[in-house]
N, C-alpha and C positions, 0 to 999 in steps of 0.2 A: 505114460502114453495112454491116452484114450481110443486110439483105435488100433487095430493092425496092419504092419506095412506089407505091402506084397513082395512076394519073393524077391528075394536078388539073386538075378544068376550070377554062375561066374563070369562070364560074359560082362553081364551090366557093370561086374564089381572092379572089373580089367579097362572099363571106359571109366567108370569115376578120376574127376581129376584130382592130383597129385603134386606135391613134391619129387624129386625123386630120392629116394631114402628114407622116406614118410609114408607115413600109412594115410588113407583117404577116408574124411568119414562117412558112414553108411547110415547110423542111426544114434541119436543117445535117446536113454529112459530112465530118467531117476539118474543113480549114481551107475546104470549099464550105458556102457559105451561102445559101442560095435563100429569096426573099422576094417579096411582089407589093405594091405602092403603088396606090393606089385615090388621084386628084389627089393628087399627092407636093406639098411646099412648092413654090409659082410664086414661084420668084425662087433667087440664089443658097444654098447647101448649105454648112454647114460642111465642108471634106476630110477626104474619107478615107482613111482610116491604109492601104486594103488596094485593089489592082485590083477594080475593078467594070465588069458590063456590064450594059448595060438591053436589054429587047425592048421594045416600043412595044407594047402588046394590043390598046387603042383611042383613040379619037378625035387629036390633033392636039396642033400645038403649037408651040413654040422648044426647043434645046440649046443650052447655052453650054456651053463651054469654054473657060475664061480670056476671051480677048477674041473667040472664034472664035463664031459664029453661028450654027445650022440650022434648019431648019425639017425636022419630022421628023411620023409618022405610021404606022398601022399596019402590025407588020412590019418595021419600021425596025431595027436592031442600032445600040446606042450603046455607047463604052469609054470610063473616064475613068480615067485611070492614079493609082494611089494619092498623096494628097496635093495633088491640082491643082483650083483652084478650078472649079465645073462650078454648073449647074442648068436648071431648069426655065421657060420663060416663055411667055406668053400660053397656057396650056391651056385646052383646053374643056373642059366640063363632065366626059365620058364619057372622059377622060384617065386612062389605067391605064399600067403597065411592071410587067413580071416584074425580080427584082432578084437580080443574083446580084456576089455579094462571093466572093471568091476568093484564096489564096497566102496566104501572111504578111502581117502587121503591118506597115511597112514605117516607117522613122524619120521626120520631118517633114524635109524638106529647107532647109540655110539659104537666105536670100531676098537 
């Protein structure tokens, strides 16, 4: 990217349009890809091919990670390293995450 974009508020990132279950994009730079999810899918996520980190924006919830468990909220910083099963459970309504996809494509690893 050559220049810098202006903030996004939450606000702005809450209008961005959408799928519902999908995240909406905000920006890509290079192999950084920045997104926001407005209720992302409750429940597990097909893997991702690439590192991603979530910020929590608002309300509450569960993270899995494979068999790992959290309870998570706003503020929160989540990582799920490319190709490992992850998602979302019991969100509430006003459930957001900023979404940033990051590095290379990374191969599906054997199982």
């Amino acid at each position: 990217m050559d220049h810098t974009p202006a903030p996004v508020s939450l606000a702005s990132a809450r209008a961005l349009p959408f799928t519902p279950g999908r995240s909406a994009e905000v920006f890509v730079d290079g192999d950084l890809e920045v997104r926001f999810a407005v209720r992302p899918t409750n429940g597990p996520q097909v893997p991702h091919r690439r590192d991603e980190l979530y910020f929590v924006a608002s309300g509450s919830g569960r993270y899995r990670v494979e068999d790992r468990l959290t309870d998570i909220g706003p503020g929160d910083l989540l990582f799920c390293a490319a190709n490992i099963a992850h998602g979302f459970e019991d969100i509430s309504e006003d459930f957001s995450v900023w979404v940033l996809f990051y590095g290379p494509a990374k191969p599906p690893q054997p199982r």
